[in-house]
N, C-alpha and C positions, 0 to 999 in steps of 0.2 A: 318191395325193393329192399336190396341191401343193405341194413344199416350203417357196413363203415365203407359203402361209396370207393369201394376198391382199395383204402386206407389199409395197411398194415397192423392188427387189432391183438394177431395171436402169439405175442411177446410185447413186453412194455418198452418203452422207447427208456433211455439211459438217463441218470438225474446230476444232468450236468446243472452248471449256474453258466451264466453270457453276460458280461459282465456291460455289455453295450448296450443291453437292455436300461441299465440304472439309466435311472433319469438325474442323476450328477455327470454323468460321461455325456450324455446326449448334451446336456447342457454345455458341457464345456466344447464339445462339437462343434457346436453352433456361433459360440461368444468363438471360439478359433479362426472360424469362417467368416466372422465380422455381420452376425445374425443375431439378431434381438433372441433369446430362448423364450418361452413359453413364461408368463407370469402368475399364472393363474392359483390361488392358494384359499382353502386346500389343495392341491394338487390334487386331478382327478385323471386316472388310468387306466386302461383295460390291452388285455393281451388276448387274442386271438391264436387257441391252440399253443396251449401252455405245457401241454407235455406232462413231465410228472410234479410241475406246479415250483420246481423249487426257487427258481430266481423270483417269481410271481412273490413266493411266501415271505422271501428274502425283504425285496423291497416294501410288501407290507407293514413286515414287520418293522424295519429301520426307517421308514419316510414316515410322518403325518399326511396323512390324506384319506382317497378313497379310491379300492382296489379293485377292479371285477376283472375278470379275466374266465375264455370258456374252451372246453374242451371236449369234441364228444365222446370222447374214450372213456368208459366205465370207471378202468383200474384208474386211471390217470387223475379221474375228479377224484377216489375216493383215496389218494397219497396223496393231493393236494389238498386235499377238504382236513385230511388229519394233521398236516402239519399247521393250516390255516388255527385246528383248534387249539392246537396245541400254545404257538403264540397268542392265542386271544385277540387278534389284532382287527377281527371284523374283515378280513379280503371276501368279496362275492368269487364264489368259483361254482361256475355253470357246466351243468354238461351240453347245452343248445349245441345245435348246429350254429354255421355264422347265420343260416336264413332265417332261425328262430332267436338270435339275440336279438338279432335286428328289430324284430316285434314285442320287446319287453316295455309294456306298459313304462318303467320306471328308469328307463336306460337316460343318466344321463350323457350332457358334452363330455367330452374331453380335453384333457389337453394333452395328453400322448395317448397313441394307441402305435401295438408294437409287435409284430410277425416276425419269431424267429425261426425262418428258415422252411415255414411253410407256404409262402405261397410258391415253391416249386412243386409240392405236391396236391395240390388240386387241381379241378378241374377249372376249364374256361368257366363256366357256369359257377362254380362258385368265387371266383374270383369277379366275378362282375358283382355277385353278392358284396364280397368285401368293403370294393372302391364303392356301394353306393351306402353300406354301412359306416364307411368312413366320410362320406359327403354330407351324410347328414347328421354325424355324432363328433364330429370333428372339428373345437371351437375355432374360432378364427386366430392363428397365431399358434394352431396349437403343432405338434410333432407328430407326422409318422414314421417309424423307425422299421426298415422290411428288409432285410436277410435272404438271398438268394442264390444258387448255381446259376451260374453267366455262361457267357460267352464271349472271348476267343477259347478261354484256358478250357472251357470243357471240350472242346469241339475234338480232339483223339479220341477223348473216352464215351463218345456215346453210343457207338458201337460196341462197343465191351458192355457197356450196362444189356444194351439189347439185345445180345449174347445173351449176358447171363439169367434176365431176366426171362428170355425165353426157356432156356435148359428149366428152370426152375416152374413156369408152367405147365413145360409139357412131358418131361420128362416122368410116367408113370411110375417109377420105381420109387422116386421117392416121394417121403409123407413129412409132414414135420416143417415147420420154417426154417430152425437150424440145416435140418438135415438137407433142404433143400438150396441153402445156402452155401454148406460146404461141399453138396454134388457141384452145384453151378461153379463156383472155383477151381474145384480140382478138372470140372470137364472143361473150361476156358483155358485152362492149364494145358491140355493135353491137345487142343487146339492150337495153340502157339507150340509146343512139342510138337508138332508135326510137322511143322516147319508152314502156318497158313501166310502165304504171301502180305496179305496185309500187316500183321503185327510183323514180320521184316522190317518191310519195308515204315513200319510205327515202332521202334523198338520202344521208347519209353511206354506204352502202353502197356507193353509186359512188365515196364518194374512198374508200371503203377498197378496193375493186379497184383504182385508180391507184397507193396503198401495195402493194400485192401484187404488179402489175407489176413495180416497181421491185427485186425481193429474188432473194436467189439462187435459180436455179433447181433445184438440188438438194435446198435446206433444203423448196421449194413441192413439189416432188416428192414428199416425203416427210411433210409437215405435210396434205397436200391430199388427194393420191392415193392413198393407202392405201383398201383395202376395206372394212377397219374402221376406222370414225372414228367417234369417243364425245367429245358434249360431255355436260358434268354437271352435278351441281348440288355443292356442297361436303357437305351432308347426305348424298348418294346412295356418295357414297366413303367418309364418315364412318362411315355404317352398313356398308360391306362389309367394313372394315377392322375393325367392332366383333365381326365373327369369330374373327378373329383375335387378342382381348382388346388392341387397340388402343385410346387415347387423344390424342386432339388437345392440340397441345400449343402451336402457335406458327407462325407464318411464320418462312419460313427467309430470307425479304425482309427483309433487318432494319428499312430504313424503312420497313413495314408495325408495326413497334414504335411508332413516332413518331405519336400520331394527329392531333396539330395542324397533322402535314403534311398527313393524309386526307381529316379529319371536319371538317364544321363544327361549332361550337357546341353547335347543336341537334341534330346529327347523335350524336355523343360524348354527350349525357347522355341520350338515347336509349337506347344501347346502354349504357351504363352502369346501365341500371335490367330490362336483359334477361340473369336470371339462367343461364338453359339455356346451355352453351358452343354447342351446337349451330344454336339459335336466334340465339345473337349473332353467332355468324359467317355467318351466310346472309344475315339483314340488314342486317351489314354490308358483305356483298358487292351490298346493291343499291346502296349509299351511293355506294363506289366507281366501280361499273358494272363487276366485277371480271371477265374475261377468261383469266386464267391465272392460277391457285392454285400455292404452292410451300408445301408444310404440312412440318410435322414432326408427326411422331405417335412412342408412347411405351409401351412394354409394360410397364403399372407403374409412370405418373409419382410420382416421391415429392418432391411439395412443398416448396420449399426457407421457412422463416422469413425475417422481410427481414433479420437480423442473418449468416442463415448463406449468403442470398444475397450482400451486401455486402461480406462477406471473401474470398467466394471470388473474384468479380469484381477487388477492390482488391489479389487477389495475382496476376493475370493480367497477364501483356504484352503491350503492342502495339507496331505499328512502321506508319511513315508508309509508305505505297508512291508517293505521288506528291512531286513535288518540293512544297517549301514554297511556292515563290514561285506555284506553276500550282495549287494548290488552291483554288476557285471559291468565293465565298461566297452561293452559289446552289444549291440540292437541289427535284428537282421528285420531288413527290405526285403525290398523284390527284387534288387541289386544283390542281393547277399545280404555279408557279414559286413556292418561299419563297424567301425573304432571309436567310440565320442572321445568328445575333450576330456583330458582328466582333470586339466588346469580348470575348467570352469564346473564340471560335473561332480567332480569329488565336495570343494569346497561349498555345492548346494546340498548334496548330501549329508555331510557334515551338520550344517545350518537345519536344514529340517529334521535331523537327530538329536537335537539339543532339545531340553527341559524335557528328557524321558519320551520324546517323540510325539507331544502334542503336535496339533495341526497348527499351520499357520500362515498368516494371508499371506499373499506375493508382496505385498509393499514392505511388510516386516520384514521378508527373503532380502526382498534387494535393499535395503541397507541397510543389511547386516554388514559390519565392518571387513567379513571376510571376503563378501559380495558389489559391495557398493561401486567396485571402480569397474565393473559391468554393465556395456548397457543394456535396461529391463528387456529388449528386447532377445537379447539373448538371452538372460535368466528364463524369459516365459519360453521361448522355444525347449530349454534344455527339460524344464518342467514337462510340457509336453510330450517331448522322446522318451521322459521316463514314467508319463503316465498310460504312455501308449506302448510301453514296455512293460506293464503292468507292476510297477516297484512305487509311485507315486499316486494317488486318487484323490479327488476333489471331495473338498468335507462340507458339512453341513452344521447350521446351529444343532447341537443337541436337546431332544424334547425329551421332559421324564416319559410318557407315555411310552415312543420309543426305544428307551433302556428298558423299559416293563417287558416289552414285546419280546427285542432280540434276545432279553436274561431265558426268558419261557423257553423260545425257540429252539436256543443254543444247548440248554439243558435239554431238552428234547431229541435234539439232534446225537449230543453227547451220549445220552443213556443208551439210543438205537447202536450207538458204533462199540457198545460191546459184544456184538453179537457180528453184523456187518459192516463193511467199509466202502460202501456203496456212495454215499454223502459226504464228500470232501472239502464243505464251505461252512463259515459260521455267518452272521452275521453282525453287522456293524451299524450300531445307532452315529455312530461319530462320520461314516462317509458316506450311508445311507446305501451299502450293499455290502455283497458277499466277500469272503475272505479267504481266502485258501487254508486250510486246515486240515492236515490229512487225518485218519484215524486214529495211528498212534498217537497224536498231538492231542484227540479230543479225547483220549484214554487217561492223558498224563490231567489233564484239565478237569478230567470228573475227580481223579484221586485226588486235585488239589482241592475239591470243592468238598469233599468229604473230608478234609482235616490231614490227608496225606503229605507232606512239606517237601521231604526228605525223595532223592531222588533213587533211592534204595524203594521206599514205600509205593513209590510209584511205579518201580517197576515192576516188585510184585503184585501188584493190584492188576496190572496190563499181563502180567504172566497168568496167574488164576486166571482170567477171565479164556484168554487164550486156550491154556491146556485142557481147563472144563468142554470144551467145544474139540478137541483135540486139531488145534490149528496150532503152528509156527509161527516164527519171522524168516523173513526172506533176507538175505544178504548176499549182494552181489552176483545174484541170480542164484544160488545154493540154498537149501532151506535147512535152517539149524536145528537139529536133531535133540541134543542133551539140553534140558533143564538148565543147569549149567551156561552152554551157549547163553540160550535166547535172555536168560537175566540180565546177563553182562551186555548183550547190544541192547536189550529193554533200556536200563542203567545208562548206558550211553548216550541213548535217544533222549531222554530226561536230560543229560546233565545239559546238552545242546538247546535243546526246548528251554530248560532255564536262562541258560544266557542270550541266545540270541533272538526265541521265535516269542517267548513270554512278555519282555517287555513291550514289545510293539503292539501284540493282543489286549495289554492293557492301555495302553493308548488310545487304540481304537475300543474300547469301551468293550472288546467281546469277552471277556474274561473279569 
């Protein structure tokens, strides 16, 4: 039999970070939804098909606990197994199938276990694997977090996939996954250039193959080509997972909390009068036109009172992760583009930039003198919109262990992005996940750790490393040719990195 079970093996899937993975999001998820979160400490986690391991390493590194997480792809355990040593942080990373984690003499409970995005690519058979993996590893109270293609929002595109997925098996001329990738688009291409009555009468179909074009070819690799590919319905998961005495509990999208970013009017008292949780979420996913589900589900939710929901929220911290000045007072829904308050969003802003942007609980937020004549309930919403806007993240006590780990990691991370730019998160002992850092930022962050201060020094340290490799910088889609040039945007990049993207990095402990 075929070891990767029709899986997509021959290019490596892309080394994103998911930031819903963290178990501070999930957390806050739950305390949103008026649901007791998971207690259990150490915290004990595992991730099913972890990819090229980095969110896994991420929260390894930055939580106390205990890590496992498996994957059967060779390349994939042995970039996750390297950055695992790199931090020293002890994460288990397995290559099993799920049928053989399942039988690890030493597997313990958990309290989360977390599928990004794969169970649309298996099969029925292993997903039965899964839900009885998760029935019986899965402590009471604890979280499963599962990532999926839905349905109504896929429902144009799955003829286009099976289009192209067929060109791409049958089509003998080409070899190559790329190659067979970009046959499949150009021929769906000339499919619709021929005017095929379906995509007519679909037009958006055609501009969603011009989005697809556009996107990595590895992530399409991997999202498209796989033998097993399962769209769903949010009902269809809801019921497999009630096997395994699961309970839906919440998007792990926190702006899927906010419905006046969603719903309309009539939309929201609609669903407000459909008592079934199950029936409410299906019709609100036609509301939407919802395409990717990110749920949290619940072994035994125990219902939080609003009084016991309230205190626990108002004794949480949080910490700004973008600068004050660059936080946009714009969040787009599935309505679009809203406008938030500035009267009330600026002056939180504000407040959680203060004392050099440590974190800091919701009760200190709200009364603060520039906040107090708000009620908490709007400060916790606004917080929300801006954690589900990803400008805001919920923090955590800091353990020295975890400064140990993310220091290793991030230096690890740093030293790889003088060659590529592949890896664009650090991590963060202070909120217990990733950070957004592109590579010039982790370029300016090694020369400062090497002694370099000066924003001159730093950019030559990012230019050598650069022209030795004989690579550019890109600006405004142009790539800058003269020495010269690329200094003075290097130089530039630094002097910005200094004021605005540095101090928050120190905040958050990545730096």
């Amino acid at each position: 039999m075929d070891w990767t079970a029709g899986y997509v093996t021959e290019i490596d899937y892309t080394y994103g970070y998911y930031r819903e993975l963290c178990p501070g999001v999930l957390r806050l998820a739950c305390l949103s939804a008026g649901v007791a979160p998971p207690a259990g400490k150490p915290l004990r986690y595992l991730e099913l098909g972890y990819g090229q391991g980095l969110s896994l390493n991420i929260h390894a590194a930055a939580i106390l606990g205990e890590f496992w997480g498996t994957d059967f792809n060779p390349s994939h355990v042995a970039h996750a197994r390297a950055l695992a040593n790199a931090s020293g942080s002890g994460a288990k990373l397995l290559d099993d199938t799920f049928a053989e984690i399942a039988t690890q003499p030493d597997l313990p409970e958990f309290d989360i276990i977390a599928l990004q995005g794969i169970w649309s690519w298996i099969s029925d058979e292993n997903s039965r694997v899964v839900v009885d993996l998760i029935r019986r590893k899965l402590r009471v109270g604890g979280i499963v977090y599962i990532s999926y293609n839905c349905l109504p929002g896929w429902a144009p595109t799955l003829p286009l996939r099976h289009l192209m997925k067929l060109h791409g098996d049958l089509a003998a001329e080409v070899t190559g996954m790329v190659a067979k990738l970009d046959g499949a688009l150009a021929f769906t291409q000339q499919v619709i250039d021929s005017g095929a009555l379906y995509f007519r009468r679909n037009p958006t179909v055609g501009e969603r193959l011009k989005a697809i074009a556009g996107q990595n070819r590895n992530y399409l690799a991997h999202e498209y080509f796989n033998e097993d590919w399962r769209v769903t319905t949010f009902s269809e998961v809801a019921k497999c997972l009630d096997d395994a005495k699961l309970s839906f509990v919440a998007s792990a999208h926190l702006l899927d909390h906010v419905e006046a970013l969603n719903l309309t009017a009539e939309g929201h008292k609609l669903l407000a009068g459909i008592r079934h949780p199950i029936l409410r979420q299906s019709v609100r996913d036609y509301f939407v036109n919802q395409q990717f589900r990110r749920d949290v589900f619940i072994k035994g939710p125990r219902r939080l009172s609003g009084l016991e929901q309230h205190e626990i929220m108002r004794s949480d911290a949080f910490a700004l992760t973008t600068h004050a000045d660059d936080v946009p007072m714009k969040v787009t829904g599935a309505l679009g583009e809203a406008t938030l308050q500035e009267q009330v969003c600026r002056p939180l802003i504000e407040v959680l930039a203060e004392n050099d942007y440590v974190p800091k609980k919701l009760d200190e937020v709200a009364a603060h003198a520039n906040l107090r004549a708000l009620p908490i309930a709007q400060v916790m919403q606004t917080i929300l919109i801006l954690a589900g806007a990803g400008h805001v993240h919920p923090a955590q006590e800091t353990a020295s262990g975890s400064r140990t780990y993310c220091c290793a990691l991030n230096r690890y991370l740093c030293e790889r992005a003088r060659s590529v730019g592949d890896i664009q998160f650090l991590a963060s002992p202070v909120i217990g996940g990733g950070v957004p850092v592109p590579r010039f930022h982790q370029l300016f962050i090694l020369a400062w750790q090497l002694g370099k201060k000066s924003e001159a020094e730093q950019a030559a340290f990012a230019w050598g490393l650069l022209s030795g490799q004989g690579q550019r910088v890109v600006k405004d889609g142009k790539t800058l040719e003269s020495p010269e040039e690329n200094i003075a945007e290097l130089a530039s990049m630094a002097r910005q990195f200094a004021m605005k993207r540095l101090p928050v990095l120190r905040a958050l402990e990545v730096v």
